[in-house]
N, C-alpha and C positions, 0 to 999 in steps of 0.2 A: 605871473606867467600867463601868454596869451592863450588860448587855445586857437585849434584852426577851427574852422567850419567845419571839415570834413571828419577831424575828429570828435566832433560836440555831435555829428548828423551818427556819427558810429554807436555813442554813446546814449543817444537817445532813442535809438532803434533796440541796445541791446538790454537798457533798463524795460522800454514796452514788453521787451519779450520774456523777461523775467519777472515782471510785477502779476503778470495773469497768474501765473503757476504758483506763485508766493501766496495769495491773496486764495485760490482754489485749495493750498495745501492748510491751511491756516481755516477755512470753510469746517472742508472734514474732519480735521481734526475737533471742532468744534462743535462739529457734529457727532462726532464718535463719544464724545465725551459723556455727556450726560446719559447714554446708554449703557456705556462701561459703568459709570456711578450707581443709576437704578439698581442693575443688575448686582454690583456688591453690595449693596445695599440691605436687596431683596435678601441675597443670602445671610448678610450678616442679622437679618430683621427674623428670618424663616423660626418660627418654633423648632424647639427641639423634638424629636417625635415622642409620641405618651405612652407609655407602656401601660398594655393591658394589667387588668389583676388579675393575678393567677386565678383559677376557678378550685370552688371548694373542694376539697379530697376528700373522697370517699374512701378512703384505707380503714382499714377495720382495727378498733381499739378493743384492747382488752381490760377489764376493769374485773379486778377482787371483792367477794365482800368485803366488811367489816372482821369477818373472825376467822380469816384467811381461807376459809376451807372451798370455795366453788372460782370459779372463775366464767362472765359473759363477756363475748365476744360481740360489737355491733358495730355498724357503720358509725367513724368519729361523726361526720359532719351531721347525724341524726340524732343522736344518742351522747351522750357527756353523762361524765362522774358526777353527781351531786349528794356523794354519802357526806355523812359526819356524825359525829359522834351526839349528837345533841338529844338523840332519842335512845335508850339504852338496849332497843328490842329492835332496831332499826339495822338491816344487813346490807341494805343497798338500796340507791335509789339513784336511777336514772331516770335521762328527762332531755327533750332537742324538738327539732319538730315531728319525727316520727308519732311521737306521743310520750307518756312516764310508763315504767317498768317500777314499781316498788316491792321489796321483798321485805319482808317485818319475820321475828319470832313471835309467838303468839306470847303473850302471860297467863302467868298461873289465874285462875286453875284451870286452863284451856293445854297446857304445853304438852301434856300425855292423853288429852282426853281423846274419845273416837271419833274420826274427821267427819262423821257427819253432823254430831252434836257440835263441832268449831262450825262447819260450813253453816250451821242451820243460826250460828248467834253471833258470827265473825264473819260471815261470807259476803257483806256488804257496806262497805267504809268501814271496819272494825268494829259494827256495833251490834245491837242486839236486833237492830230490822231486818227482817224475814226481807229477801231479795225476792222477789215476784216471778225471775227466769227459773226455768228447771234445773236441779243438780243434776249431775250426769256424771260416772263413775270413769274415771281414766288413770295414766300413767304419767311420773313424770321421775327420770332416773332407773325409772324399771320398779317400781315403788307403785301401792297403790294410791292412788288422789281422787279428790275430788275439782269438777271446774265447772262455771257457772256464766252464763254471758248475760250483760245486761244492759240492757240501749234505751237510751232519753233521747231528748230532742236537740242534744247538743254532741254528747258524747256516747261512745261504745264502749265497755268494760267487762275483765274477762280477769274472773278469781279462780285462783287454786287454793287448795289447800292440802299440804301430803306432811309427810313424818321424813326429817331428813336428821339422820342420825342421832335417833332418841329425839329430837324435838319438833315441835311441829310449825311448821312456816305457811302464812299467806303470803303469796303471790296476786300482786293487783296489777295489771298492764290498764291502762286506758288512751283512745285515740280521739283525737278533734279533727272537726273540718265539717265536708258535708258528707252524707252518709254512707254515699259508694268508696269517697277515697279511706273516709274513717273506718270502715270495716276493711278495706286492702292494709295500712298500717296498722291493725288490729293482729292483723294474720301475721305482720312481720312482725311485730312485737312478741305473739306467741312462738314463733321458730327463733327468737333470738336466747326469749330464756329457757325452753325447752332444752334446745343444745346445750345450755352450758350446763345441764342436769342430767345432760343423758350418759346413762350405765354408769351413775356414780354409787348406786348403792348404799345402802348403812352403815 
């Protein structure tokens, strides 16, 4: 079948007029493209976000001695349980970064004697060395005591020694670090076992 002229001149006019637009739509989309990509991309590539660690709790634990009878209250994140059984005069002993709290029964023949004669052969790591700080007469439970502070070049340490129902207990707290903070944990170590002593009586 022929065509005329006039319609091949129609048809030639109306392809020019739709090839621009064809060939501009066909652009952009080509263009669009690879930004719509990145972008799912990016998201599906994005880390997932990281959650913090909780920060340490400072809630206050309560821990028993050994022979159930006292109870100390301290900050967990400072202070932890490390009793056991493994020493048989052994009441409790605490220990975190605050510093250690130890509380022992003394042994015969110390368990009735008078606290100045324990303080004067027991008042320094358990032994028989005369501690070089001053005894100094206090309370602890409403009871009388003795307590003793005594500082080297590393650490600060602070003994008691009192009569807690018929028998007689040292109390050893000690603190590390440098000297200002180790005497500020020193203090909090003393009001931690103080309290759990106070107005218990015999």
């Amino acid at each position: 079948m022929k065509t005329s002229p006039i319609a091949s001149a129609a048809l030639i006019t109306l392809l020019a007029t739709l090839l621009p637009w064809t060939a501009s739509a066909e652009t952009e989309e080509a263009t669009e493209s690879p930004a719509q990509e990145a972008e799912t991309t990016a998201e599906e590539q994005a880390p997932a976000p990281v959650e913090e660690p909780p920060a340490p709790s400072s809630a206050s634990c309560t821990y028993r001695d050994l022979h159930n009878q006292f109870e100390i209250t301290a900050p967990c994140d400072e202070l932890g349980d490390h009793s056991n059984n493994s020493q048989p005069h052994k009441r409790m002993w605490l220990a975190g970064p605050l510093g250690q709290l130890q509380i022992m029964e003394v042994p015969e023949p110390f368990r009735g004697a008078e606290l100045d004669f324990v303080m004067e052969n027991l008042g320094r790591f358990w032994t028989k060395r005369h501690t070089p700080g001053p005894v100094a007469p206090t309370e602890v439970g409403g009871q009388d005591a003795r307590v003793v502070t005594e500082r080297k070049m590393r650490t600060t340490s602070r003994t008691w020694v009192f009569s807690f129902r018929g028998r007689n207990l040292t109390v050893r707290g000690v603190a590390y670090g440098k000297r200002a903070a180790r005497e500020e944990r020193l203090e909090r170590l003393s009001e931690v076992f103080l309290t759990g002593f106070r107005d218990l009586g015999n």
